[in-house]
C-alpha positions, 0 to 999 in steps of 0.5 A: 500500500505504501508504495501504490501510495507513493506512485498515486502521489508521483513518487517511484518505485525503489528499483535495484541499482543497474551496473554501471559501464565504464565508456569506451575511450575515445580513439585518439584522432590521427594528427592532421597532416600540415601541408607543406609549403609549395617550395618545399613540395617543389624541392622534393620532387626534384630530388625524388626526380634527380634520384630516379635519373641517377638510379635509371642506368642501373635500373635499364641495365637491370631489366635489359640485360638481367631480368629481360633475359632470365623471363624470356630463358625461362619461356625457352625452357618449354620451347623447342627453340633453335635460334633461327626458326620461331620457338615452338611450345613442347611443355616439359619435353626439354626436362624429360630429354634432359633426365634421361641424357646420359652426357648430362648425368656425366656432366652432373657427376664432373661438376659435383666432383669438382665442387667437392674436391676443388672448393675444401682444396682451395678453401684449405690453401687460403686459410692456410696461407692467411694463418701464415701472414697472419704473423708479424713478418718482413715483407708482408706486403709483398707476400699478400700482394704475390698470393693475391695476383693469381685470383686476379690473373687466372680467370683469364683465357691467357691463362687457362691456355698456359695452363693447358701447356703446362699439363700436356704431353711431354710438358713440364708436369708431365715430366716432373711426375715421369722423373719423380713418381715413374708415372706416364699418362700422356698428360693430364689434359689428354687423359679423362681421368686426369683432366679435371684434377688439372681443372682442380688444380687451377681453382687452387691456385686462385686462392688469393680472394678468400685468403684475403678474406680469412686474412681479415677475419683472422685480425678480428680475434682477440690475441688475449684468447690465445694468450689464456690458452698459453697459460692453459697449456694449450697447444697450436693445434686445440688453439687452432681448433677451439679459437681460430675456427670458432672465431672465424666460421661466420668469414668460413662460412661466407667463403664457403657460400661464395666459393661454391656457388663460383664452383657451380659456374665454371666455364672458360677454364675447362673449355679452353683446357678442355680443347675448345671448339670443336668434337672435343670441346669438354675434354677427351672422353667427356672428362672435362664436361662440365654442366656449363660446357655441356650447357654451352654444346647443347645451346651454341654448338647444337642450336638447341637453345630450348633445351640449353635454357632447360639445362640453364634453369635447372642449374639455378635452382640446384645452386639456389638448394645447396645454398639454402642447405648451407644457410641450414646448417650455419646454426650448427657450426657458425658462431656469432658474437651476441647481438650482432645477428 
């Protein structure tokens, strides 16, 4: 009765009190853009203007001559394409020819045997001979500068012409090997089995850029290291092991990415070592074919342009798994400073 009582006479009804709910917060609004000024405006169009015009070589350079090129092998690839008749569509025939040639499984078998040998062989030379100019010696100049010419000179056809030469019949090696060892092969470049450690041998003696990069990184290692494995008892060799190499596997490892990729791309060397133009263009027996030389027979030597770009995009793809194989394996045996990852 009392509360009829109180809504008769404009009261209200005692109600339970309702939750309250806290507002949302305001989103802070965006600061608003000033324009600039049109001077300003005007100063910068120029300099993204002069910037474009200075990048525009670089840039048609890239597109002619790099990109152009890999968009149109990459069409050729699936083509049969001779160079002088229209490229004709055959889908994945150039790949399944390719699988089952057996000069490009031999071709796969030289240049596989020859990273495998030749890059620790020539990986091993320079860091053997950075750890020896790494020390506090006269003439050191002198020496990093004789080291180094090799890697600077021995790309060139001159060279592997000499090279040929050197280790044919009756030559120089040839002979020192009858004189000292009783053995007579007629040659290294003349024998199928021995032409490629003549290829092998080459690549060593142009040890000169990766020395040159262990030679910096060798630099990098604190001498108090060495000095507190002295006093350890250390020897040079679990110096060598337990200091040097963990200190210096992020410059191996680089050798290592660099020198096997150029590996992969061998040319010049054991086409002209090999014999060059001609039946014999890979060596006798094939034993110099390599993938870039049979490479170059397939597309220049046999007009098959097609399948030479197959071949070409197959090798891409083979460089670019060891290379991810190795960035793989760099967290097992690579050693980075703290932070500077």
């Amino acid at each position: 009765m009392q509360d009829r009582a109180r809504f008769l006479m404009g009261g209200t009804m005692a109600s339970p009190q309702a939750p309250v709910v806290p507002a949302a917060p305001e989103k802070p609004k965006p600061p608003r853009r000033t324009r600039l000024p049109e001077a300003v405006r005007r100063r910068r169009r120029g300099e993204n203007i002069a910037g474009f015009l200075f990048m525009s070589p670089w840039l048609a350079g890239f597109l002619i001559l790099t990109a152009g090129p890999m968009a149109a092998s990459l069409y050729f690839a699936f083509t049969d394409y001779n160079l002088f008749d229209a490229p004709k569509w055959i889908g994945l025939d150039n790949f399944t020819e390719m699988f089952g040639d057996p000069r490009w499984r031999k071709s796969v078998e030289v240049t596989l045997w020859y990273v495998v040998v030749g890059t620790p062989l020539k990986l091993a030379a320079a860091l053997g001979v950075a750890l020896l100019l790494n020390q506090k010696r006269r003439g050191q100049a002198f020496y990093r500068a004789a080291f180094y010419a090799p890697s600077l000179i021995g790309a060139s056809v001159s060279i592997a012409v000499v090279w040929k030469a050197i280790f044919s019949d009756d030559a120089i090696v040839d002979r020192t090997q009858r004189a000292i060892f009783g053995m007579d092969v007629g040659g290294w470049t003349g024998d199928p089995q021995w032409i490629i450690y003549s290829l092998i041998a080459l690549t060593v003696w142009q040890f000169g850029a990766p020395m040159v990069i262990f030679l910096a990184g060798l630099k990098q290692v604190p001498r108090e290291l060495y000095e507190a494995a002295e006093v350890d008892g250390a020897g040079t060799w679990r110096r060598f092991w337990n200091i040097t190499l963990p200190m210096i596997s992020p410059v191996l490892f680089f050798n290592v990415l660099l020198e096997t990729i150029h590996s992969f791309q061998i040319f010049a060397s054991a086409y002209i070592v090999g014999g060059g133009a001609g039946g014999n263009a890979c060596g006798p027996a094939d034993g110099s074919l390599v993938y870039t030389c049979y490479l170059y027979v397939q597309g220049f030597e046999n007009s098959r342009m097609g399948l030479a770009s197959a071949m070409a995009w197959m090798l891409l793809l083979a460089v670019a798994l060891v290379t991810a194989v190795l960035f793989w394996s760099q967290k097992r045996w690579v050693h980075y400073e703290e932070g500077s990852r």
